[in-house]
PDB file with one MODEL, atoms N, CA, C and O in Angstrom:
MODEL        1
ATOM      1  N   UNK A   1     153.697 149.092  99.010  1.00  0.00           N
ATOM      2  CA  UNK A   1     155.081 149.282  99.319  1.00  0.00           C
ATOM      3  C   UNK A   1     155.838 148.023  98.944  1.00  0.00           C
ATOM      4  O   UNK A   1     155.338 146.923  98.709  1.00  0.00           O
ATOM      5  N   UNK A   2     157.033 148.331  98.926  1.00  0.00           N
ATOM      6  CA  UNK A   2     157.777 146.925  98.070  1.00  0.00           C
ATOM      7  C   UNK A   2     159.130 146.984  99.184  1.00  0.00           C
ATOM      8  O   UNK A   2     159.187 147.790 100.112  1.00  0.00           O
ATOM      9  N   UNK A   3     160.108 146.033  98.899  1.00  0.00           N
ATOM     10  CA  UNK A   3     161.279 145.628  98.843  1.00  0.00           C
ATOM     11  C   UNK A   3     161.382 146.158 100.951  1.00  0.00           C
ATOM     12  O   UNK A   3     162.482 146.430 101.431  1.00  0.00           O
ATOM     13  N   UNK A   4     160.530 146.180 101.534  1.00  0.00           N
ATOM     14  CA  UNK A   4     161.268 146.340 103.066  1.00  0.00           C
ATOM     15  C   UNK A   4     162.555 145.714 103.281  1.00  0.00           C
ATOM     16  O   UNK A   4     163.002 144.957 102.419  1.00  0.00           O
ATOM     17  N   UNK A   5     163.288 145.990 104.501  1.00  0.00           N
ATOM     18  CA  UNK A   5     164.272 144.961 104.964  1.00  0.00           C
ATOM     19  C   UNK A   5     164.566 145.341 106.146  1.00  0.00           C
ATOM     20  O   UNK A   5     164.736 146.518 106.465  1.00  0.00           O
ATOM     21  N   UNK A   6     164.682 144.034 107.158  1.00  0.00           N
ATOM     22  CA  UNK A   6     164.610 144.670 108.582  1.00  0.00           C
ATOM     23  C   UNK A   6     166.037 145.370 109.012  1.00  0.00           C
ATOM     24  O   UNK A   6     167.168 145.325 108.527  1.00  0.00           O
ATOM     25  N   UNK A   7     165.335 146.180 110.388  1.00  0.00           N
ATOM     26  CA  UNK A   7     166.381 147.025 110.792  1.00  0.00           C
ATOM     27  C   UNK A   7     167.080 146.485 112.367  1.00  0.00           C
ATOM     28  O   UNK A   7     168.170 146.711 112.893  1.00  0.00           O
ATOM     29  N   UNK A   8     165.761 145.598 112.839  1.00  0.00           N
ATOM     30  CA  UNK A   8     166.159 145.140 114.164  1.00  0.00           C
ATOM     31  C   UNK A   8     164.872 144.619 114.786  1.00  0.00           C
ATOM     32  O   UNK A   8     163.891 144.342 114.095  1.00  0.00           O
ATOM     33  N   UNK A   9     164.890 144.534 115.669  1.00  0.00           N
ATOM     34  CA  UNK A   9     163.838 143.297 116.580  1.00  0.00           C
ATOM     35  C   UNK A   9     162.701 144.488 116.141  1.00  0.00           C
ATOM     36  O   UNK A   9     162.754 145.707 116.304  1.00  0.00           O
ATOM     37  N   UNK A  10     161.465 143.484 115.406  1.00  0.00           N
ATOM     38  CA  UNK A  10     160.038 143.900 114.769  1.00  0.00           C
ATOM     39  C   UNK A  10     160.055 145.189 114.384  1.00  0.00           C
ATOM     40  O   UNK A  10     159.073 145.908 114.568  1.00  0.00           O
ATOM     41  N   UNK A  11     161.310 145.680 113.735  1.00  0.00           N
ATOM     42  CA  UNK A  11     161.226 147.026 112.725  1.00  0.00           C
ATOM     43  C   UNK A  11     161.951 146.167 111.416  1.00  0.00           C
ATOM     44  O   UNK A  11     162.648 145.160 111.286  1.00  0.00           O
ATOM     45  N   UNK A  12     161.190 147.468 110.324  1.00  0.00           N
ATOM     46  CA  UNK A  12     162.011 147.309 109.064  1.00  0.00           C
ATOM     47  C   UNK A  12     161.919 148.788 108.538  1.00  0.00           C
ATOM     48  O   UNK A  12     161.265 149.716 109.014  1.00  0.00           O
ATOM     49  N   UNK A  13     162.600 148.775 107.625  1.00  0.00           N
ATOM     50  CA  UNK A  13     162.687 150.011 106.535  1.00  0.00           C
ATOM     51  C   UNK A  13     162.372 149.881 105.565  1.00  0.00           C
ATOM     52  O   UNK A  13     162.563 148.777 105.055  1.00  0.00           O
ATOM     53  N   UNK A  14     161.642 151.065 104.695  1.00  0.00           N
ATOM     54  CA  UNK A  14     160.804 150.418 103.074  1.00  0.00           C
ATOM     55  C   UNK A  14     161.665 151.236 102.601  1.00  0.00           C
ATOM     56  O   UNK A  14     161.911 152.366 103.025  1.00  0.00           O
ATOM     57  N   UNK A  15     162.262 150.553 101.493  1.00  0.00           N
ATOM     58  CA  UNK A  15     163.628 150.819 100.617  1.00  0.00           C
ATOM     59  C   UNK A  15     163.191 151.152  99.431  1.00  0.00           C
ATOM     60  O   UNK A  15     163.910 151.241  98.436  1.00  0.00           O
ATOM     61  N   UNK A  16     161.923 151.367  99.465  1.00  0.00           N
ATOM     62  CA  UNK A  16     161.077 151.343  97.940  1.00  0.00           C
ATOM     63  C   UNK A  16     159.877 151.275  97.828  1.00  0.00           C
ATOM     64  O   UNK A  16     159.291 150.192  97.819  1.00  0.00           O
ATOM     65  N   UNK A  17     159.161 152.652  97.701  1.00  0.00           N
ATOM     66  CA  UNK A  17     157.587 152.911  98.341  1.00  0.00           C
ATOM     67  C   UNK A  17     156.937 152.744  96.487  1.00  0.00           C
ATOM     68  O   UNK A  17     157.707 153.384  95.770  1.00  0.00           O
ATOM     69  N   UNK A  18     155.834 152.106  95.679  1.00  0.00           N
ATOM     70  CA  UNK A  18     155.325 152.675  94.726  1.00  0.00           C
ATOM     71  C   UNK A  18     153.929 153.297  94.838  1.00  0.00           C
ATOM     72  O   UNK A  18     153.019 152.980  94.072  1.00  0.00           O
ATOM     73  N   UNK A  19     153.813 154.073  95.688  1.00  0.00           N
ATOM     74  CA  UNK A  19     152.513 154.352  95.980  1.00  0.00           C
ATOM     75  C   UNK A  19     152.840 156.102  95.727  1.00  0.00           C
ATOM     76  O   UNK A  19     152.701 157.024  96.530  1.00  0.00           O
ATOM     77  N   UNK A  20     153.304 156.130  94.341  1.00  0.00           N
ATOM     78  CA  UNK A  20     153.524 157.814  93.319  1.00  0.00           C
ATOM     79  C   UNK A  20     152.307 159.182  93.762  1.00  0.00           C
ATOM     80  O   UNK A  20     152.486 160.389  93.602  1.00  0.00           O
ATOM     81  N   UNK A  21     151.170 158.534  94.307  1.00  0.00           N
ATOM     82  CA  UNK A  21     150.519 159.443  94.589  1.00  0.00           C
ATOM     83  C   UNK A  21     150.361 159.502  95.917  1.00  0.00           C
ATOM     84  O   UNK A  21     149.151 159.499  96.142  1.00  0.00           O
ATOM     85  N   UNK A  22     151.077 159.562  97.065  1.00  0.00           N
ATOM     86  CA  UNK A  22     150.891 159.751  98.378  1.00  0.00           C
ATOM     87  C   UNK A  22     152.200 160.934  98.924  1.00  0.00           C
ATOM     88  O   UNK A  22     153.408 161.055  98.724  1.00  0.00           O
ATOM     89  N   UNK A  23     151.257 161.582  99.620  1.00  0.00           N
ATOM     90  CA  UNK A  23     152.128 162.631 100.115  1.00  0.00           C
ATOM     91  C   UNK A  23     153.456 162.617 100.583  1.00  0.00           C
ATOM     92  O   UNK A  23     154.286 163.503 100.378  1.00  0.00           O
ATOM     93  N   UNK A  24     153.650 161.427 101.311  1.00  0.00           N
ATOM     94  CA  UNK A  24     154.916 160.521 102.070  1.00  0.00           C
ATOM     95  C   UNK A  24     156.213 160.564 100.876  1.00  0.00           C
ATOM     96  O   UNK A  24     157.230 161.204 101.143  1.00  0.00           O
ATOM     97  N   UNK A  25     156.092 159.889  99.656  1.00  0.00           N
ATOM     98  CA  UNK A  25     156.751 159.244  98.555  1.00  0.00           C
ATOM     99  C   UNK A  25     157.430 160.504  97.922  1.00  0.00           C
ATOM    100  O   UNK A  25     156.916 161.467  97.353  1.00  0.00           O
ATOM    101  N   UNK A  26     158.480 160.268  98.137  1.00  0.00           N
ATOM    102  CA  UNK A  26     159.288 161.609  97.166  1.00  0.00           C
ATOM    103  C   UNK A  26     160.440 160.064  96.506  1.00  0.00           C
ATOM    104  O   UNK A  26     161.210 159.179  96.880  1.00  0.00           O
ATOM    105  N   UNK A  27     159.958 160.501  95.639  1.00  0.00           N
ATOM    106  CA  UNK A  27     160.932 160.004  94.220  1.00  0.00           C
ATOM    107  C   UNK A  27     161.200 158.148  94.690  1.00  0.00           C
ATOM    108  O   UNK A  27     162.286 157.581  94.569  1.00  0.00           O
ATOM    109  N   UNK A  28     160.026 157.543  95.175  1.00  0.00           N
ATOM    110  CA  UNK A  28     159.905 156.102  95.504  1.00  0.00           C
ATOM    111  C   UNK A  28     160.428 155.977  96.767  1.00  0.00           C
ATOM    112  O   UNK A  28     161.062 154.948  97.002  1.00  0.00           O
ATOM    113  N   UNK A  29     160.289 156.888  97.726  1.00  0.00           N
ATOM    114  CA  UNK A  29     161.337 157.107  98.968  1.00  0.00           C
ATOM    115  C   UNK A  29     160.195 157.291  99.866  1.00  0.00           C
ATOM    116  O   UNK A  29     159.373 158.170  99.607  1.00  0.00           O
ATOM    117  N   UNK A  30     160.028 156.307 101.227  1.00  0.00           N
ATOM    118  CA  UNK A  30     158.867 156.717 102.171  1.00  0.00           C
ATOM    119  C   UNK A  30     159.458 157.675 102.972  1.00  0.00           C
ATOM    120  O   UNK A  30     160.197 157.066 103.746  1.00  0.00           O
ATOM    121  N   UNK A  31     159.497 158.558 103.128  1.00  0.00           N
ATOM    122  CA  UNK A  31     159.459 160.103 103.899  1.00  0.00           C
ATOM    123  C   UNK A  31     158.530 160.476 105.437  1.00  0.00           C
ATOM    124  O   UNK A  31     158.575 161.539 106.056  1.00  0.00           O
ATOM    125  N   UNK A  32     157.747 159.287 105.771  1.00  0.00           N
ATOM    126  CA  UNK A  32     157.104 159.231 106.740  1.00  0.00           C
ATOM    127  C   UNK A  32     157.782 158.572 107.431  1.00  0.00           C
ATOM    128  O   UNK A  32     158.467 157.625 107.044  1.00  0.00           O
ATOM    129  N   UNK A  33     157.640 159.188 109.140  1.00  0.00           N
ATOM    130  CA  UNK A  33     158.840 158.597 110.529  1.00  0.00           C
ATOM    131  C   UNK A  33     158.346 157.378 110.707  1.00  0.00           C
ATOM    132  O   UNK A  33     159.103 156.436 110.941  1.00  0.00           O
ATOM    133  N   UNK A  34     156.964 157.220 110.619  1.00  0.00           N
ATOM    134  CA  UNK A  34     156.706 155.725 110.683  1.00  0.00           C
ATOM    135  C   UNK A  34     155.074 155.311 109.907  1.00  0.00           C
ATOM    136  O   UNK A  34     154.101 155.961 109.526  1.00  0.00           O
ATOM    137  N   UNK A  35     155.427 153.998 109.948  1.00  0.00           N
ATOM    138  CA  UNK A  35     154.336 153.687 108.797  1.00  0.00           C
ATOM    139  C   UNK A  35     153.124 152.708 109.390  1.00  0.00           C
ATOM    140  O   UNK A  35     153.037 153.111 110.550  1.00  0.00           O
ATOM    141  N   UNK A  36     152.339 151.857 109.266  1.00  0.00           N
ATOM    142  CA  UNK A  36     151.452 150.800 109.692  1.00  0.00           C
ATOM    143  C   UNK A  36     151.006 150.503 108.228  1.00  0.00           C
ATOM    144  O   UNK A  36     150.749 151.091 107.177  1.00  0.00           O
ATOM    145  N   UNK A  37     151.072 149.083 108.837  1.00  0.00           N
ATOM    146  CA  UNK A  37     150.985 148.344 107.540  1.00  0.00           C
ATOM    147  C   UNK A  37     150.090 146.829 108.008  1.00  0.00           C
ATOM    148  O   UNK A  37     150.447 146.014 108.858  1.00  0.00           O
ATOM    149  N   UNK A  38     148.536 146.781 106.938  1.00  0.00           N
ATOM    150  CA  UNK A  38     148.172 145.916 107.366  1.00  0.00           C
ATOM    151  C   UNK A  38     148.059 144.781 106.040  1.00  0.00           C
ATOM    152  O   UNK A  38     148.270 145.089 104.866  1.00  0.00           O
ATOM    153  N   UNK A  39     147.752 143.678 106.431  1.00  0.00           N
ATOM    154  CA  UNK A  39     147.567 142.475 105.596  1.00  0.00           C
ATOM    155  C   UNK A  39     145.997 142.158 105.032  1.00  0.00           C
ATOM    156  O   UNK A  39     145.096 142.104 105.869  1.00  0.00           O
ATOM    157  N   UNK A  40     145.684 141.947 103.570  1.00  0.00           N
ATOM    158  CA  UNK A  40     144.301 141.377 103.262  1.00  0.00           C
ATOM    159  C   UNK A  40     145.440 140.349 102.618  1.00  0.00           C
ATOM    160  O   UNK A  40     146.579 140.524 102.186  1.00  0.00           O
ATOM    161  N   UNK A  41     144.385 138.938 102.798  1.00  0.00           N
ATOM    162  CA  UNK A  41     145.034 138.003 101.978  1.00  0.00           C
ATOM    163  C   UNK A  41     146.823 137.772 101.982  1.00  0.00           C
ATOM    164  O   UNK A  41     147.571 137.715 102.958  1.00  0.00           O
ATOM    165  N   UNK A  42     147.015 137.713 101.131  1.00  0.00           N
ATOM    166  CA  UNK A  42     148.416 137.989 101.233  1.00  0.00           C
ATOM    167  C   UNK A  42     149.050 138.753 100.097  1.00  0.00           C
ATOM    168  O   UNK A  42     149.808 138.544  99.151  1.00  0.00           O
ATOM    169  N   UNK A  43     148.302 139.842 100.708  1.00  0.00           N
ATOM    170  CA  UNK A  43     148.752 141.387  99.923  1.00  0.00           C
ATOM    171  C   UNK A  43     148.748 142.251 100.912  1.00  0.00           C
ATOM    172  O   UNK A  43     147.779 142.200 101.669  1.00  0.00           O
ATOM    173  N   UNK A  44     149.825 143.279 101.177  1.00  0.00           N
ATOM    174  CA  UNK A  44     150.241 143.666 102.073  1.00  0.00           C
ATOM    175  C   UNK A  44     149.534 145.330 101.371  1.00  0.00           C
ATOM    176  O   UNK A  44     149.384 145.476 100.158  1.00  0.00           O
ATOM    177  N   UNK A  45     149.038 146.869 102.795  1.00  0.00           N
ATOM    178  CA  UNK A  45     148.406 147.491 102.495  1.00  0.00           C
ATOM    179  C   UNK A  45     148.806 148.882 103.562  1.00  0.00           C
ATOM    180  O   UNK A  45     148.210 148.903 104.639  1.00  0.00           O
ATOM    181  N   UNK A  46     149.567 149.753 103.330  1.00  0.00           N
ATOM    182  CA  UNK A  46     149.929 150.872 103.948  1.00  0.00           C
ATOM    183  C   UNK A  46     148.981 151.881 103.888  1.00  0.00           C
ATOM    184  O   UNK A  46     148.608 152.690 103.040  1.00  0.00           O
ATOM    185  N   UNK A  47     148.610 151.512 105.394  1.00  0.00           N
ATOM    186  CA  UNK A  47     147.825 152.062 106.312  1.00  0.00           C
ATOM    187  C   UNK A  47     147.892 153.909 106.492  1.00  0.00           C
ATOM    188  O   UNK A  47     146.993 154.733 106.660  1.00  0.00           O
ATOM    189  N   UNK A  48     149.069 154.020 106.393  1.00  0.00           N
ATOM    190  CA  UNK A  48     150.068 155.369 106.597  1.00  0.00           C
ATOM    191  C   UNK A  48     149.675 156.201 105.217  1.00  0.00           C
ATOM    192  O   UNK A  48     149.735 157.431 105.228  1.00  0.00           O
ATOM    193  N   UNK A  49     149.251 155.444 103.974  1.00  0.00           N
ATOM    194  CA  UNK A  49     149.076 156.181 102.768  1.00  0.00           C
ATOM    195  C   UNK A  49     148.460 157.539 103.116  1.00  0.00           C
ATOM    196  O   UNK A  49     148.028 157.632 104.265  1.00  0.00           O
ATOM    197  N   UNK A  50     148.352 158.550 102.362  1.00  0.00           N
ATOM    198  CA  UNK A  50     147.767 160.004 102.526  1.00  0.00           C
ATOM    199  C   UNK A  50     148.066 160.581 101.043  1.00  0.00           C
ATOM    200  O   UNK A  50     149.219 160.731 100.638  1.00  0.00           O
ATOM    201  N   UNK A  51     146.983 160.874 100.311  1.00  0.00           N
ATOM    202  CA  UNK A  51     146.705 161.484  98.918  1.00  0.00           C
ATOM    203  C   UNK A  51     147.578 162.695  98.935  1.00  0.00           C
ATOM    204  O   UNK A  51     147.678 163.419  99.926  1.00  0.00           O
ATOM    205  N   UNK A  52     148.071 162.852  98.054  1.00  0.00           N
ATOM    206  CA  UNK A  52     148.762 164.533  97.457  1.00  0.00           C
ATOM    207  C   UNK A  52     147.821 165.517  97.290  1.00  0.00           C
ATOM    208  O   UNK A  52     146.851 165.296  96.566  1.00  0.00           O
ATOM    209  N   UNK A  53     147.944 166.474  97.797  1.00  0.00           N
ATOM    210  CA  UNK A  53     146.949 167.607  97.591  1.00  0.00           C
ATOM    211  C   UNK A  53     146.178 167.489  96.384  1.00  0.00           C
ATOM    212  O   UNK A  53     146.850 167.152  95.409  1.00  0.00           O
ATOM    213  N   UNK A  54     145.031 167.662  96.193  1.00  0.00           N
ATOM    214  CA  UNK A  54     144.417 167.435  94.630  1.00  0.00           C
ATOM    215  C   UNK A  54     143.960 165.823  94.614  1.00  0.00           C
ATOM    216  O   UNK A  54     143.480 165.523  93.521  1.00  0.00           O
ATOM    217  N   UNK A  55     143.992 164.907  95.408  1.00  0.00           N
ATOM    218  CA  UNK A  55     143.990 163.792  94.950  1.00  0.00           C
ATOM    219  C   UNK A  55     142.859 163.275  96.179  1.00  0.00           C
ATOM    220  O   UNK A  55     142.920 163.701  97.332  1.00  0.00           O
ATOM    221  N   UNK A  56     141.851 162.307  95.712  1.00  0.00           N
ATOM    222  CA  UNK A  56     140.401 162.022  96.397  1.00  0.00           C
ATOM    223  C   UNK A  56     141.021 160.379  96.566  1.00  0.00           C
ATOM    224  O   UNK A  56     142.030 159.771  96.209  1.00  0.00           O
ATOM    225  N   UNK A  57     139.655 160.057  97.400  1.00  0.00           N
ATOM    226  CA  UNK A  57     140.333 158.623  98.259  1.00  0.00           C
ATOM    227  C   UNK A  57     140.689 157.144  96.965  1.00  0.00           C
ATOM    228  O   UNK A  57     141.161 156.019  97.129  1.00  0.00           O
ATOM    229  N   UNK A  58     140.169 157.903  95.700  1.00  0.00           N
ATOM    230  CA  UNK A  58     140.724 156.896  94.502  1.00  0.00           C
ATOM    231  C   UNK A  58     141.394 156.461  94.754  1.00  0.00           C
ATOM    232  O   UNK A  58     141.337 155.315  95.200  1.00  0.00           O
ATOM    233  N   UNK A  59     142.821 157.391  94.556  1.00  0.00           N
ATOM    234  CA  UNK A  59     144.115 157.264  94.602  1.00  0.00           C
ATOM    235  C   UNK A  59     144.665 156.098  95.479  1.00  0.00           C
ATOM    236  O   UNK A  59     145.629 155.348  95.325  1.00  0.00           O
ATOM    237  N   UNK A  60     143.844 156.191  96.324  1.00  0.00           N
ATOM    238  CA  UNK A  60     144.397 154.928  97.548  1.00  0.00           C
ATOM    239  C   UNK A  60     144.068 153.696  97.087  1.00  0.00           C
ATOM    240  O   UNK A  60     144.655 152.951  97.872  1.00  0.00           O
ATOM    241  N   UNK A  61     143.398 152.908  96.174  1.00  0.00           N
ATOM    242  CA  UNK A  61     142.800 151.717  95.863  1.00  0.00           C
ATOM    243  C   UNK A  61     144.476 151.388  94.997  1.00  0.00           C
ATOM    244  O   UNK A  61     145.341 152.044  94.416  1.00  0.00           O
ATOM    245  N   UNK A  62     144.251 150.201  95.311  1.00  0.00           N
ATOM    246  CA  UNK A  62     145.514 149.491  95.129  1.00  0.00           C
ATOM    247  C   UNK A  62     147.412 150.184  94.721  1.00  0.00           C
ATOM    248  O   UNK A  62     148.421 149.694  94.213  1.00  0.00           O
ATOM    249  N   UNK A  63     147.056 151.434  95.265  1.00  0.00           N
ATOM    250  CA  UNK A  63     148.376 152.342  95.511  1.00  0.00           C
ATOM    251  C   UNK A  63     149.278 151.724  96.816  1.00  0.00           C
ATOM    252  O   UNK A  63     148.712 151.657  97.908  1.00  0.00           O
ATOM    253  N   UNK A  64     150.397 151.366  96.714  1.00  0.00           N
ATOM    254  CA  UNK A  64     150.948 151.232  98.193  1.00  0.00           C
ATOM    255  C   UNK A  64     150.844 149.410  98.968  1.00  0.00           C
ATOM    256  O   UNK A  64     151.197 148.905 100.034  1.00  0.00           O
ATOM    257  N   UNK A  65     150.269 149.000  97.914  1.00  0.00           N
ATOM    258  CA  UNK A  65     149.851 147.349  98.010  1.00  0.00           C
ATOM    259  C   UNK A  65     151.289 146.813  97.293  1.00  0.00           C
ATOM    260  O   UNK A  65     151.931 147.141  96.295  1.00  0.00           O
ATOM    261  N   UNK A  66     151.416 145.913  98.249  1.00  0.00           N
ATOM    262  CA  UNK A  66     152.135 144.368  97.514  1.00  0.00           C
ATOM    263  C   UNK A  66     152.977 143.619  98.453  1.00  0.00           C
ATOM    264  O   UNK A  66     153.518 142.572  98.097  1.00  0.00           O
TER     265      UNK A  66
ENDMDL
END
């Protein structure tokens, strides 16, 4: 997920999802009420991801990171 920006005390909004193959993402738009999001390193990793029908846990390897 890219570009968050907060909304208020320990929320934000993702203004710009690139994770094209997750059910959530309509047209770079997160569509899910809420998300979890964890940290490796310092690369950030949405927890919330979920494959599009047709799509195996591939899809999730570095989809939805940054």
């Amino acid at each position: 997920m890219n570009d968050t920006g907060r909304t208020g005390e320990g929320q934000s909004f993702v203004s710009r999802c690139g994770a094209t193959g997750c059910r959530y993402n309509e047209e770079q738009n997160c569509t899910a009420g809420q998300i979890e999001v964890d940290f490796s390193g310092q690369m950030a990793q949405c927890l919330t991801f979920s494959p599009q029908d047709g799509q195996g846990d591939a899809a999730r390897m570095g989809e939805g990171t940054r």
